[in-house]
C-alpha positions, 0 to 999 in steps of 0.5 A: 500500500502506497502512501501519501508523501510530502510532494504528493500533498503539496501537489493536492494542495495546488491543484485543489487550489486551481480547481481541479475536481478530486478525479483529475488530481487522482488521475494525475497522482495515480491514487484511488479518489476516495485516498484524496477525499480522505486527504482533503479532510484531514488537511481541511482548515475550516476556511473557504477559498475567496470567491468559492465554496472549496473547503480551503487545504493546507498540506502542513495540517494534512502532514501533522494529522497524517503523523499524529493517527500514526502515533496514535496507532502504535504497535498493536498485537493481535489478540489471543484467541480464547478457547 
């Protein structure tokens, strides 16, 4: 499974911002829509771009929100089984 890098968020940031729909910017960096939905939230500011209704998306959010589900996550080890 690939991941989402630094250039590909900075990426999604410009061409959100130039109005690209969510299926260009898949098409372009070849990973599914839902991946860049998902993007798309997680680096929402809770603005919006002057003279649109686009949520606005700031790649350095996207980044440290992207980070902190990973720490979060942890290490986990699966379960025993109870007999």
């Amino acid at each position: 499974m690939r991941e989402l890098s630094r250039a590909n968020r900075d990426r999604i940031s410009e061409m959100w911002r130039a109005g690209h729909s969510v299926r260009e910017i898949s098409y372009e960096l070849r990973f599914a829509a839902e991946t860049i939905y998902a993007e798309l939230r997680r680096g929402a500011t809770g603005d919006f771009y002057p003279n649109t209704y686009r949520p606005a998306y700031d790649p350095d959010i996207g980044e440290r929100v992207y980070l902190e589900n990973i720490r979060r996550k942890g290490n986990r080890t699966p379960r025993k089984k109870q007999a």
